[in-house]
HTML snippet that shows the backbone in 3Dmol.js (N, CA, C, O; Angstrom):
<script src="https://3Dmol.org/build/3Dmol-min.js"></script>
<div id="view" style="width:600px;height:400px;position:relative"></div>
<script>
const pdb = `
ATOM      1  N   UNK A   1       3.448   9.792  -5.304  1.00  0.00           N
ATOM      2  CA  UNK A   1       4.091   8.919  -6.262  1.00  0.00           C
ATOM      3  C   UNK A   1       5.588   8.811  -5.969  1.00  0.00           C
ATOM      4  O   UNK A   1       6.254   7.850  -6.356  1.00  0.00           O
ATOM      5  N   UNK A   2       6.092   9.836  -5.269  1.00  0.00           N
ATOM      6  CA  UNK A   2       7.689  10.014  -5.264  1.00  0.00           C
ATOM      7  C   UNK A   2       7.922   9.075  -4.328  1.00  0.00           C
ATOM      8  O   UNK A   2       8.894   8.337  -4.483  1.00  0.00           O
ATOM      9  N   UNK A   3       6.983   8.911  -3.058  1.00  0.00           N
ATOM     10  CA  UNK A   3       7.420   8.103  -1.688  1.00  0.00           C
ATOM     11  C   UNK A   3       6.867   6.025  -2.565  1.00  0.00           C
ATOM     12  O   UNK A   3       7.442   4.996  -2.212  1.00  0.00           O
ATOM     13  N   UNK A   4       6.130   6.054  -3.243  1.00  0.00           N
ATOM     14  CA  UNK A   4       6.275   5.098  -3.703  1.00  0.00           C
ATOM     15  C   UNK A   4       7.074   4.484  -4.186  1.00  0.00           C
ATOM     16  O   UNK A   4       7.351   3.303  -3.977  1.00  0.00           O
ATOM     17  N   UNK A   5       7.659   5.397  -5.072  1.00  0.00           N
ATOM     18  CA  UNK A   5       9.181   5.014  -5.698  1.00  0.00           C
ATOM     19  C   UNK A   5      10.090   4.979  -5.074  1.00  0.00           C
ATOM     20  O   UNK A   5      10.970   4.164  -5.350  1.00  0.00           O
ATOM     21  N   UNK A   6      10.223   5.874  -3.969  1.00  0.00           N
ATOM     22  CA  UNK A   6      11.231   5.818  -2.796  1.00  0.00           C
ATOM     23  C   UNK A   6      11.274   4.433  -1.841  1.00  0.00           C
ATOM     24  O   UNK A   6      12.248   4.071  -1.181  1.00  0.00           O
ATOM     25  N   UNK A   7      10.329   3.934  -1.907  1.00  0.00           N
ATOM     26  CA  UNK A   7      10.495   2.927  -0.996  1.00  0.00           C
ATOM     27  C   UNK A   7      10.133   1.816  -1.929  1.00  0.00           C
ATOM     28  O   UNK A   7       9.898   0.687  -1.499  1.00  0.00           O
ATOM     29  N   UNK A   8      10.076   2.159  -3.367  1.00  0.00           N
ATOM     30  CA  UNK A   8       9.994   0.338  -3.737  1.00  0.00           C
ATOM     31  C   UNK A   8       9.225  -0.542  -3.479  1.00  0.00           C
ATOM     32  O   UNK A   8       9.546  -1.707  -3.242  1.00  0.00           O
ATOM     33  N   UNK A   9       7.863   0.008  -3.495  1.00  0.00           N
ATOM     34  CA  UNK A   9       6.618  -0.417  -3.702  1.00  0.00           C
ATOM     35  C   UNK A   9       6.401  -1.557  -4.941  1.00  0.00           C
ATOM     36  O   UNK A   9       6.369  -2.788  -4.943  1.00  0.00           O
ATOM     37  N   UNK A  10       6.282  -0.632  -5.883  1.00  0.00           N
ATOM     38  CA  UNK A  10       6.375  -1.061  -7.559  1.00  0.00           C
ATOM     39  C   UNK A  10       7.586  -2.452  -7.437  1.00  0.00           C
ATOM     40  O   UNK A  10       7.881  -2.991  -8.504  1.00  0.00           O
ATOM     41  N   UNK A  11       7.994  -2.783  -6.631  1.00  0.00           N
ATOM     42  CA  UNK A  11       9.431  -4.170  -7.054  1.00  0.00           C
ATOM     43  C   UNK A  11       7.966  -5.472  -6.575  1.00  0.00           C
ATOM     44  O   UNK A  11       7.556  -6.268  -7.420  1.00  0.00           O
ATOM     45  N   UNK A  12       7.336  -5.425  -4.988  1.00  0.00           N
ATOM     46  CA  UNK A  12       6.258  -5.974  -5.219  1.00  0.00           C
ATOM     47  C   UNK A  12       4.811  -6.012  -6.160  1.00  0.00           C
ATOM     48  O   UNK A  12       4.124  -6.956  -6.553  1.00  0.00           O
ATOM     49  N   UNK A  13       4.728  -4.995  -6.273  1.00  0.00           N
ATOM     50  CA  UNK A  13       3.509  -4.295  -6.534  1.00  0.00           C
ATOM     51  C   UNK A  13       3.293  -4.102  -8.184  1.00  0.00           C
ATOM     52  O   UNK A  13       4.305  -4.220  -8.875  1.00  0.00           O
ATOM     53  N   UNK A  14       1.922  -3.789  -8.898  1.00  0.00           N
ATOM     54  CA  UNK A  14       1.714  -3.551  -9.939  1.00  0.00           C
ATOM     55  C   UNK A  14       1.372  -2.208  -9.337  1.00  0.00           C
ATOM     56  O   UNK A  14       0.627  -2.260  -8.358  1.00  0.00           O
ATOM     57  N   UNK A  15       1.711  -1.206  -9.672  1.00  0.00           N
ATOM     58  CA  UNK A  15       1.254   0.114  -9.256  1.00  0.00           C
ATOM     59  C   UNK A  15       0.688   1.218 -10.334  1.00  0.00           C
ATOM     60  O   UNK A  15       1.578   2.015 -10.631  1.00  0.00           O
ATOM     61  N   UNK A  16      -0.859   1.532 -11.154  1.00  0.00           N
ATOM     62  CA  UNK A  16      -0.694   2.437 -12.461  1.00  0.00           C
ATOM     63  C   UNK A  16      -0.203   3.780 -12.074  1.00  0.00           C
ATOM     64  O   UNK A  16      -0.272   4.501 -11.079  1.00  0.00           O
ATOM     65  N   UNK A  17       0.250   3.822 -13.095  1.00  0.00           N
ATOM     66  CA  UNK A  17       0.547   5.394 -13.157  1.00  0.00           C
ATOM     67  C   UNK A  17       1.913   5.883 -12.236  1.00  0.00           C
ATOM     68  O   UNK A  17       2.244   7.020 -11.900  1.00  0.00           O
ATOM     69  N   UNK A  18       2.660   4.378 -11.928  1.00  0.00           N
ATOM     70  CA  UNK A  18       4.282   4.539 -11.641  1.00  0.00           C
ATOM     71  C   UNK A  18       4.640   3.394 -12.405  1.00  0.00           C
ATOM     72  O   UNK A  18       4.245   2.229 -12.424  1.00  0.00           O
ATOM     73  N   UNK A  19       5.992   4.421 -13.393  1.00  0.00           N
ATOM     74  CA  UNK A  19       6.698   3.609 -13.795  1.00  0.00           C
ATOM     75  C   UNK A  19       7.701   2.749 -13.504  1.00  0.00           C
ATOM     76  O   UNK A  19       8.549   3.135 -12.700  1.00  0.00           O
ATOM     77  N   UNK A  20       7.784   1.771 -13.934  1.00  0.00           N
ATOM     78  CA  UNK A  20       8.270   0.260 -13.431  1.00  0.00           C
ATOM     79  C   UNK A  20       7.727  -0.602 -12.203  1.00  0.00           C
ATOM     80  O   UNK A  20       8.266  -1.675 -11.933  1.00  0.00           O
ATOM     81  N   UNK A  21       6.801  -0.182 -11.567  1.00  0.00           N
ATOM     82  CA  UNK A  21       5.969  -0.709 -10.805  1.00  0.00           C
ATOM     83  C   UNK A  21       5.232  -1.753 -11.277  1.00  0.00           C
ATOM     84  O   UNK A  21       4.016  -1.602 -11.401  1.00  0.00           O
ATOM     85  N   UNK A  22       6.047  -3.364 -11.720  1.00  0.00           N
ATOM     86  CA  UNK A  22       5.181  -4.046 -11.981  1.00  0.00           C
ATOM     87  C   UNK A  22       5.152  -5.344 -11.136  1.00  0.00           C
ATOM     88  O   UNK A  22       4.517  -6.347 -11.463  1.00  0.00           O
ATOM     89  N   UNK A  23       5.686  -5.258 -10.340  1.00  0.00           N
ATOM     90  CA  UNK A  23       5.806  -6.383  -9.440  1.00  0.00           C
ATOM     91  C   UNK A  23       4.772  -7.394  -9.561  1.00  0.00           C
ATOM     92  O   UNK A  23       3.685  -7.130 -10.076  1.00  0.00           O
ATOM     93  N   UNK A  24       5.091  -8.644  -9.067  1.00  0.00           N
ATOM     94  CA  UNK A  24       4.530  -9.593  -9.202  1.00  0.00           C
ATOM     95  C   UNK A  24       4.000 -10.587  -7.689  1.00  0.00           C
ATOM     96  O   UNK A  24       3.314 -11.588  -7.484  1.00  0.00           O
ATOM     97  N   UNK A  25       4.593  -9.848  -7.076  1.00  0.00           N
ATOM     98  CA  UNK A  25       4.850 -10.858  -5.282  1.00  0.00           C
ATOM     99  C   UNK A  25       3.684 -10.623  -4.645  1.00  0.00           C
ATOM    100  O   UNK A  25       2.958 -11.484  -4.146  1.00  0.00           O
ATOM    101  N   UNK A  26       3.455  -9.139  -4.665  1.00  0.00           N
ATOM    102  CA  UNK A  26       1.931  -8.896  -3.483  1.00  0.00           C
ATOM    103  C   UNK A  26       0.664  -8.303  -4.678  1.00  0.00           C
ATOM    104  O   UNK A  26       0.813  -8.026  -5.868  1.00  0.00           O
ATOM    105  N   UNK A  27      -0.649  -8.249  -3.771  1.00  0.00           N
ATOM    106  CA  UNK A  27      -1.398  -8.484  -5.282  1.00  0.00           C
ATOM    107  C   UNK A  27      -1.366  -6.571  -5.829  1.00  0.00           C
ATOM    108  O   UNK A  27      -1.383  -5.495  -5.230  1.00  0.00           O
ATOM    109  N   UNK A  28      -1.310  -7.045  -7.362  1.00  0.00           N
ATOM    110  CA  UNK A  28      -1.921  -5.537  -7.939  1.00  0.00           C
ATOM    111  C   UNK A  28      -3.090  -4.347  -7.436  1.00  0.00           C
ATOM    112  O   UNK A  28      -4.308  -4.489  -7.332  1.00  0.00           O
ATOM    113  N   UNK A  29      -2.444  -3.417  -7.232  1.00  0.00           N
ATOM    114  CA  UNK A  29      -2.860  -2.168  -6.611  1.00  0.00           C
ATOM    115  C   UNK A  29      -3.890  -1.451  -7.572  1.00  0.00           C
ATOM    116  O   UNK A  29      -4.417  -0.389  -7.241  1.00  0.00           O
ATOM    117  N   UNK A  30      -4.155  -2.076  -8.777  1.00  0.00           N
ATOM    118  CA  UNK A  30      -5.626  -1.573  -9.428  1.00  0.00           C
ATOM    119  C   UNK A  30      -6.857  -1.241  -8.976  1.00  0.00           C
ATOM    120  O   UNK A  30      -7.658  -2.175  -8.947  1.00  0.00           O
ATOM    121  N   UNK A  31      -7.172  -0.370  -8.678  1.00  0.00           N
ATOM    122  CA  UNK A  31      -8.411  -0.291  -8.103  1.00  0.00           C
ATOM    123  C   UNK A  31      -8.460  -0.241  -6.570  1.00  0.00           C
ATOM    124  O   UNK A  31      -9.455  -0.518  -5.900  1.00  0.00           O
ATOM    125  N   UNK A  32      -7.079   0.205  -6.022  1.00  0.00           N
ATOM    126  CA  UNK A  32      -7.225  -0.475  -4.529  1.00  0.00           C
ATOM    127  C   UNK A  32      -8.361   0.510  -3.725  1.00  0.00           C
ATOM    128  O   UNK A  32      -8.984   0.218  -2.704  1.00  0.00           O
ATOM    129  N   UNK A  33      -8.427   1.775  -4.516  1.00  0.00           N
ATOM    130  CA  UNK A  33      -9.801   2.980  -3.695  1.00  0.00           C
ATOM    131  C   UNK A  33     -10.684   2.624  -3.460  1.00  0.00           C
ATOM    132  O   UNK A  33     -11.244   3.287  -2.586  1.00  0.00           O
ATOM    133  N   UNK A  34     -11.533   1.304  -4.030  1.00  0.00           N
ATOM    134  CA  UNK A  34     -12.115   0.837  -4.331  1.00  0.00           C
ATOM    135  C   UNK A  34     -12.902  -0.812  -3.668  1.00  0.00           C
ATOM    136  O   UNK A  34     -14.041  -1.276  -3.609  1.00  0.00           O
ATOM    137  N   UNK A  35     -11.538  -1.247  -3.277  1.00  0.00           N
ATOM    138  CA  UNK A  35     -11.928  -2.064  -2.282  1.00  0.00           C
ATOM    139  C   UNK A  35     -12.291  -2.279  -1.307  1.00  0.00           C
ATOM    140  O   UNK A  35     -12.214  -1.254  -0.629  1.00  0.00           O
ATOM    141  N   UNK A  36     -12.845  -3.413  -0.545  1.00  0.00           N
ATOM    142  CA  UNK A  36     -13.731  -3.443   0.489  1.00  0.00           C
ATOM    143  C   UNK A  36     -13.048  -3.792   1.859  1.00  0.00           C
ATOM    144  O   UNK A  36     -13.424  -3.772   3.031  1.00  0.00           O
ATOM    145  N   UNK A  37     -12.082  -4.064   1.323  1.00  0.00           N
ATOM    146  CA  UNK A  37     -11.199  -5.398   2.434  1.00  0.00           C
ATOM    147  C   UNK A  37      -9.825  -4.986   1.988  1.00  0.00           C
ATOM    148  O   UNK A  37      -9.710  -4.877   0.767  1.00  0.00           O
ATOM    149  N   UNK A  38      -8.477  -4.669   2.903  1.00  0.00           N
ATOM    150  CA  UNK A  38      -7.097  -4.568   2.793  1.00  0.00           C
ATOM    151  C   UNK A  38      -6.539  -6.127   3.211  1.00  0.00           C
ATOM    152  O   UNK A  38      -6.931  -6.736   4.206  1.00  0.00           O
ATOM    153  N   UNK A  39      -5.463  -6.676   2.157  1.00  0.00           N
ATOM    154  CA  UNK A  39      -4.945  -7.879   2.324  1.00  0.00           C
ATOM    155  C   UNK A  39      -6.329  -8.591   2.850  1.00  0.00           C
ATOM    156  O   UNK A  39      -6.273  -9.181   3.928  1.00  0.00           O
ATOM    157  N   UNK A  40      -7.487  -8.559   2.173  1.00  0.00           N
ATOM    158  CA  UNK A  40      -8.413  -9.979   2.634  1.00  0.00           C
ATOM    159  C   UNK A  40      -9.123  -9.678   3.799  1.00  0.00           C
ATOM    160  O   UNK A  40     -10.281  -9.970   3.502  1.00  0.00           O
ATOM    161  N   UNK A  41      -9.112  -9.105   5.403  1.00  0.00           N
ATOM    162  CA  UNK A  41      -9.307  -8.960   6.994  1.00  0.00           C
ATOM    163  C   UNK A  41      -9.640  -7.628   6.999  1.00  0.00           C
ATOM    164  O   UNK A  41     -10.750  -7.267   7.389  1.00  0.00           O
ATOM    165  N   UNK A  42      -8.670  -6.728   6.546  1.00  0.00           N
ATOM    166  CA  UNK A  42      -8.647  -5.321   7.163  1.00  0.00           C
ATOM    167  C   UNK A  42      -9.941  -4.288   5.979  1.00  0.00           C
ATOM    168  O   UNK A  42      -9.953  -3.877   4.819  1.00  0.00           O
ATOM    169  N   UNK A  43     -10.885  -4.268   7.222  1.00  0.00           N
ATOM    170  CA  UNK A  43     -11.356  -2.919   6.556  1.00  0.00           C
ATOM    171  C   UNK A  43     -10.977  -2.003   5.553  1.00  0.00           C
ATOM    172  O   UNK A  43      -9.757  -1.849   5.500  1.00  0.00           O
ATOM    173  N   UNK A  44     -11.692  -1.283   4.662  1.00  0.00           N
ATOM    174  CA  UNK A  44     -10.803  -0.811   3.946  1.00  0.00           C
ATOM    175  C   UNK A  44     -10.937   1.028   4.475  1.00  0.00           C
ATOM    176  O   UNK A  44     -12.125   1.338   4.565  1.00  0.00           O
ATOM    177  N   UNK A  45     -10.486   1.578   4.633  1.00  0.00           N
ATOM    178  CA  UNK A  45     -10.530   2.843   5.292  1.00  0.00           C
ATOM    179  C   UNK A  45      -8.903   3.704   4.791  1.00  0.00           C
ATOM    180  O   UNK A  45      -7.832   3.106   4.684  1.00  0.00           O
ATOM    181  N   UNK A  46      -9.095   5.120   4.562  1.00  0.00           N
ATOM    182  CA  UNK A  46      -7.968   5.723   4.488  1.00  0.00           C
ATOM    183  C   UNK A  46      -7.097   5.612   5.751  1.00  0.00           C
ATOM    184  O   UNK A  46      -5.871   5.576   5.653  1.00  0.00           O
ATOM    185  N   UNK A  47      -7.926   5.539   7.311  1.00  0.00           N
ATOM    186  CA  UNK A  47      -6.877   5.136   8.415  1.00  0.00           C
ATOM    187  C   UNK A  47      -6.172   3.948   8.358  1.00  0.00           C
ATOM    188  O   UNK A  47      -5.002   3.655   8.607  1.00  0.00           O
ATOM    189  N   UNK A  48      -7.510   3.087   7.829  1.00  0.00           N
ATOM    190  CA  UNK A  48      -6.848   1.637   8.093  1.00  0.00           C
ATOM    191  C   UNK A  48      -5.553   1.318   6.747  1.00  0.00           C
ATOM    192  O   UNK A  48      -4.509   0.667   6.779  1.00  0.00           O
ATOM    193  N   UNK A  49      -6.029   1.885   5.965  1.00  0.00           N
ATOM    194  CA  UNK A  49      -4.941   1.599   4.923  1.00  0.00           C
ATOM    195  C   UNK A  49      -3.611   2.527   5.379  1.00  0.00           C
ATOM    196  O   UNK A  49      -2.556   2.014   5.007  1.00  0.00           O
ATOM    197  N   UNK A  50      -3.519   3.277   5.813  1.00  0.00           N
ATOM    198  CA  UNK A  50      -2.464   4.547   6.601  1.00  0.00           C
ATOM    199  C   UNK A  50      -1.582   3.485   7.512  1.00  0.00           C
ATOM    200  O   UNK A  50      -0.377   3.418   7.270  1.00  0.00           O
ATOM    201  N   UNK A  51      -1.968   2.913   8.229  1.00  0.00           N
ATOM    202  CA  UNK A  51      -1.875   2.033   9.468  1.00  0.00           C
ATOM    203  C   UNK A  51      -1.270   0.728   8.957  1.00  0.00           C
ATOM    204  O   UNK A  51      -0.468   0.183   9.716  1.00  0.00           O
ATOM    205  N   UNK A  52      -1.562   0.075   7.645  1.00  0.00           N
ATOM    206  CA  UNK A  52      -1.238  -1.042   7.563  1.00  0.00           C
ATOM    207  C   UNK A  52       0.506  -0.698   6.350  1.00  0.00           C
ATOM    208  O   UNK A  52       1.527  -1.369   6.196  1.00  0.00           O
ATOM    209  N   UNK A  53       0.136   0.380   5.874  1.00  0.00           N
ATOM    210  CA  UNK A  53       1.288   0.578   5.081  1.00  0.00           C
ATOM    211  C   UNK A  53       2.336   1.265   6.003  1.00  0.00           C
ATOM    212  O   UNK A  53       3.518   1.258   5.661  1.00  0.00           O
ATOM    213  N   UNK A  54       1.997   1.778   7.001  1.00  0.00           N
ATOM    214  CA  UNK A  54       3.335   2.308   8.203  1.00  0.00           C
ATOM    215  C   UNK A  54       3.660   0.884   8.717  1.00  0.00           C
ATOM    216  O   UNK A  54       4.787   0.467   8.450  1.00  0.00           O
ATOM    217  N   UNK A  55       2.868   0.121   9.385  1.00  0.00           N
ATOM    218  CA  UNK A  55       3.165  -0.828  10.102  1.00  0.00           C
ATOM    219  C   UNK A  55       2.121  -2.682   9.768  1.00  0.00           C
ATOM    220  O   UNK A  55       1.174  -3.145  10.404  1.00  0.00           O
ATOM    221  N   UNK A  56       2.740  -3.159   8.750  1.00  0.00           N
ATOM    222  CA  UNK A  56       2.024  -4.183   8.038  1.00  0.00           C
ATOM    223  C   UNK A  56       1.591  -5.163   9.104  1.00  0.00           C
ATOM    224  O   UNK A  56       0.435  -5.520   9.329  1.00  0.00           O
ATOM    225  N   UNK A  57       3.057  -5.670   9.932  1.00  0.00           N
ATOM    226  CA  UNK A  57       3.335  -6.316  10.904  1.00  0.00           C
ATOM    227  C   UNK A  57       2.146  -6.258  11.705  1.00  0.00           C
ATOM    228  O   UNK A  57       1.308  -7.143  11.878  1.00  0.00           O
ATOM    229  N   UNK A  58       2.175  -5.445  12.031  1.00  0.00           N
ATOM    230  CA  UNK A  58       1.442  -4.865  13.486  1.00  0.00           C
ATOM    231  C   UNK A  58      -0.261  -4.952  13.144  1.00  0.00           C
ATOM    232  O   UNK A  58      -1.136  -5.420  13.873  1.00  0.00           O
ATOM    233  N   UNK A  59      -0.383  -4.440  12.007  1.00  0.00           N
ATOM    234  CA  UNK A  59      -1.920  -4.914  11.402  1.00  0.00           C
ATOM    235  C   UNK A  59      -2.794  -5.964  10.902  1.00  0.00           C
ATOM    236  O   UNK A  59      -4.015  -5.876  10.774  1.00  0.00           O
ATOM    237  N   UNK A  60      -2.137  -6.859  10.661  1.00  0.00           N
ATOM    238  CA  UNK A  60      -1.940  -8.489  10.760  1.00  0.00           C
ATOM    239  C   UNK A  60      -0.981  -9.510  10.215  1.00  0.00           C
ATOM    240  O   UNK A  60      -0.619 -10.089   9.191  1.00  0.00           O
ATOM    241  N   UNK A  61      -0.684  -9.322  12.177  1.00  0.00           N
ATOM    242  CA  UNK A  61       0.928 -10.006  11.943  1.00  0.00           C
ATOM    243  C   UNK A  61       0.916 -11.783  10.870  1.00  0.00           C
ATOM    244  O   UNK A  61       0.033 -12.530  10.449  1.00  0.00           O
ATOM    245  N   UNK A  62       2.352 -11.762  10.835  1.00  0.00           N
ATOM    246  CA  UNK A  62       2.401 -12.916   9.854  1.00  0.00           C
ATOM    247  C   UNK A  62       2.401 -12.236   8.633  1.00  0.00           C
ATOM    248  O   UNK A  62       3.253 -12.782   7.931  1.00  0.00           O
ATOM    249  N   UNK A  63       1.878 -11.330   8.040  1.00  0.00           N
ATOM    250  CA  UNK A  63       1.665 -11.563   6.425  1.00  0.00           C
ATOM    251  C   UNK A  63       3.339 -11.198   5.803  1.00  0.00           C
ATOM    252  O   UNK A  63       4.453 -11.133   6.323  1.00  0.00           O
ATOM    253  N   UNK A  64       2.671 -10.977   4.126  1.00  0.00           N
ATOM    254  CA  UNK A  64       3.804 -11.105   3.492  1.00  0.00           C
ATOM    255  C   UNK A  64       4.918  -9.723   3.710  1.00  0.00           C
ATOM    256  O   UNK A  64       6.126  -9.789   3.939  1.00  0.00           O
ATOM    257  N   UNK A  65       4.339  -8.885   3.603  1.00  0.00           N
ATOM    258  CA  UNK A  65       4.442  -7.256   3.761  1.00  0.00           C
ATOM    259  C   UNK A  65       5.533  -7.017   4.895  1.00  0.00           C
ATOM    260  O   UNK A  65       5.422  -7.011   6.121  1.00  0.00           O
ATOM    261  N   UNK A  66       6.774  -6.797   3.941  1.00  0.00           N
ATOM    262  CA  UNK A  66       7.521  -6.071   4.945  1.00  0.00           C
ATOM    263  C   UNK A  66       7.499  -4.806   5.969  1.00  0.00           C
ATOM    264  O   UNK A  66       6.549  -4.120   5.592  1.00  0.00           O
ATOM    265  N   UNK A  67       7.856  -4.442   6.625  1.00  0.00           N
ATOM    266  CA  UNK A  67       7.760  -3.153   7.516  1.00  0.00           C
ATOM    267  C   UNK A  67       8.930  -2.241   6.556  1.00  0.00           C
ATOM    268  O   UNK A  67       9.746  -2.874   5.886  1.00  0.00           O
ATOM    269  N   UNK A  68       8.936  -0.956   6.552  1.00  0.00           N
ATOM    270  CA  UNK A  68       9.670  -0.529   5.528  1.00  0.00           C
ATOM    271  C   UNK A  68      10.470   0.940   6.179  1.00  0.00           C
ATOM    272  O   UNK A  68      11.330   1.725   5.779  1.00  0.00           O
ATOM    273  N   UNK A  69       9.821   0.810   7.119  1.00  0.00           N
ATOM    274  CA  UNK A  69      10.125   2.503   8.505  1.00  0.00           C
ATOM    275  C   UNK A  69       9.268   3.770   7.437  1.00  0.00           C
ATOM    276  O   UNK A  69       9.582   4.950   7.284  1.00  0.00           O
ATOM    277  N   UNK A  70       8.364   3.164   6.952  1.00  0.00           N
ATOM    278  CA  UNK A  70       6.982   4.648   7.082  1.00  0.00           C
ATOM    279  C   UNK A  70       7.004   5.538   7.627  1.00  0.00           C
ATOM    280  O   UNK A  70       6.990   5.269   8.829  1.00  0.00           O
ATOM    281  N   UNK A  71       7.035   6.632   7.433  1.00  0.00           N
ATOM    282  CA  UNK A  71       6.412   7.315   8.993  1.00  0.00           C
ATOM    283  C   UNK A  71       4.859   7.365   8.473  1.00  0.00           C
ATOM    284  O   UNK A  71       4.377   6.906   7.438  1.00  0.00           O
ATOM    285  N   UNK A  72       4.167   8.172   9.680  1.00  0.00           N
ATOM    286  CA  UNK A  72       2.953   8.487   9.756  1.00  0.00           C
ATOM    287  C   UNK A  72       2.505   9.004   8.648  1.00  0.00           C
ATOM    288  O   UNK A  72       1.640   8.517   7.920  1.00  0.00           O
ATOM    289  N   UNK A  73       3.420  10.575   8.416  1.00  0.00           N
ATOM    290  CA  UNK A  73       2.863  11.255   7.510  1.00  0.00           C
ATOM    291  C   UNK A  73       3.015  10.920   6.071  1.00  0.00           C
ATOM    292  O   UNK A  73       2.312  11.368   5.165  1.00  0.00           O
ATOM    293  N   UNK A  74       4.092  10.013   5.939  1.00  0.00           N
ATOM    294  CA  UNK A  74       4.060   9.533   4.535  1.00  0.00           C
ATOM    295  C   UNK A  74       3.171   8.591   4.298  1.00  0.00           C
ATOM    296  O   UNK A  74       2.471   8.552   3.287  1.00  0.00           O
ATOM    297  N   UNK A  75       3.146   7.693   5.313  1.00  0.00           N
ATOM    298  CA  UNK A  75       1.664   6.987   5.115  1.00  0.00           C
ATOM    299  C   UNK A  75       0.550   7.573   4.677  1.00  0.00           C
ATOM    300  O   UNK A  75       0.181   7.353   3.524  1.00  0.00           O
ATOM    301  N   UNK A  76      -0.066   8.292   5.395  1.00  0.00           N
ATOM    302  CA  UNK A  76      -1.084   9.359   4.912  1.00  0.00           C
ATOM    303  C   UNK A  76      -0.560   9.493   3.344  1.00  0.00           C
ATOM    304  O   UNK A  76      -1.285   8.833   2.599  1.00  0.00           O
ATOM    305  N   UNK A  77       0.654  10.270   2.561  1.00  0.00           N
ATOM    306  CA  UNK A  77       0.347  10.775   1.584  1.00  0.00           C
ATOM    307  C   UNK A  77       0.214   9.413   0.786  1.00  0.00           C
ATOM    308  O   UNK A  77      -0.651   9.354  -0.088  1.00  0.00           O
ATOM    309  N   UNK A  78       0.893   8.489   0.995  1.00  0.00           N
ATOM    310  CA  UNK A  78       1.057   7.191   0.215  1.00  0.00           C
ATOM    311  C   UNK A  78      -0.476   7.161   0.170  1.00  0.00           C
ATOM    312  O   UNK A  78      -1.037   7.431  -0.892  1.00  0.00           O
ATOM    313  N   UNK A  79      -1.166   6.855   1.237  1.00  0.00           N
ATOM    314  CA  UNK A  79      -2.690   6.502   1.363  1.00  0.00           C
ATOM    315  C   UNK A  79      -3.426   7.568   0.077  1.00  0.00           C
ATOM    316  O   UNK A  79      -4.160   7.141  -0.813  1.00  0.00           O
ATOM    317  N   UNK A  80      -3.239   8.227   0.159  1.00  0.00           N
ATOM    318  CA  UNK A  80      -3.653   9.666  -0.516  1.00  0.00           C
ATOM    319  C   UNK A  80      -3.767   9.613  -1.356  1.00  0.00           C
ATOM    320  O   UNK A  80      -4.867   9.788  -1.880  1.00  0.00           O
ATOM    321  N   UNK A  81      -2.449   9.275  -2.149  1.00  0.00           N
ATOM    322  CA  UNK A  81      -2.474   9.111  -4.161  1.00  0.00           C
ATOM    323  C   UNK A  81      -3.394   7.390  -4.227  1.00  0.00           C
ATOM    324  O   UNK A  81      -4.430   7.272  -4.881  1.00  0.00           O
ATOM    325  N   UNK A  82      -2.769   6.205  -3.434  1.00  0.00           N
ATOM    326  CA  UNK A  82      -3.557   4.787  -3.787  1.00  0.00           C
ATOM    327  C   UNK A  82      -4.978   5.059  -3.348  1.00  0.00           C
ATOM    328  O   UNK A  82      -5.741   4.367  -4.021  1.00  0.00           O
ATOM    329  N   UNK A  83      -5.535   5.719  -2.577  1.00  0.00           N
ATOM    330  CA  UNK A  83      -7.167   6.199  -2.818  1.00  0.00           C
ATOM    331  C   UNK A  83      -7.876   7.059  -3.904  1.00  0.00           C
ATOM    332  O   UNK A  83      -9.032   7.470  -3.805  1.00  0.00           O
ATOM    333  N   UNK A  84      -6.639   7.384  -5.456  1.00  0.00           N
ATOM    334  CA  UNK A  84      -6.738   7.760  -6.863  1.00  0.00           C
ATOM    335  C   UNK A  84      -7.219   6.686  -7.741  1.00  0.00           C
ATOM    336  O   UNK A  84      -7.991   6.802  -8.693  1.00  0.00           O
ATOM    337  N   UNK A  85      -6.635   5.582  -7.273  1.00  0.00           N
ATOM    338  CA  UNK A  85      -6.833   4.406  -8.238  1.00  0.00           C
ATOM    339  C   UNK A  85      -7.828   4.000  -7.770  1.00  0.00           C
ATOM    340  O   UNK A  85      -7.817   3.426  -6.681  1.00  0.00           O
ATOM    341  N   UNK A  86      -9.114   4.224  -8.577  1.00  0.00           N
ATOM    342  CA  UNK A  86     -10.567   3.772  -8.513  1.00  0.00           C
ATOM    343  C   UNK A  86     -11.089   2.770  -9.461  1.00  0.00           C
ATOM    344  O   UNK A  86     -12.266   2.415  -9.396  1.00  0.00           O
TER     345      UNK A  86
END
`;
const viewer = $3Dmol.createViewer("view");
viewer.addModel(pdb, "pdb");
viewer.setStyle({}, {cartoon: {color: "spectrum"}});
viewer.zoomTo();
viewer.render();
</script>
């Protein structure tokens, strides 16, 4: 939750269970454990979701999703708590 807030997730994002996370720009993170498909294309997988939040660009280029300098391992934990929201 801390690296979420750290990087300002929540300014796009509806995020539960962080406060002020209600963004409006990219879609709401409700349920994202849960889904089948990341941004619409991408599999949904703890790698693949790891992978697209370090490097958005690179996972299918063009979209809205800035690059934000992730590292690996915060990816992972980021991945970690948004595979809570079921």
């Amino acid at each position: 939750m801390a690296l979420i807030k750290h990087y300002g997730c929540g300014g796009c994002h509806l995020i539960p269970q962080i406060a002020d996370a209600k963004g409006n720009v990219g879609p709401p993170l409700l349920h994202v454990g849960t889904r089948t498909y990341l941004a619409g294309f991408i599999s949904n997988s703890p790698e693949n979701m790891a992978r697209w939040i370090q490097n958005p660009q690179k996972a299918l280029p063009g979209n809205a999703m800035p690059q934000m300098g992730v590292t690996p391992q915060e990816s992972r934990d980021i991945t970690a708590f948004l595979y809570t929201l079921k």
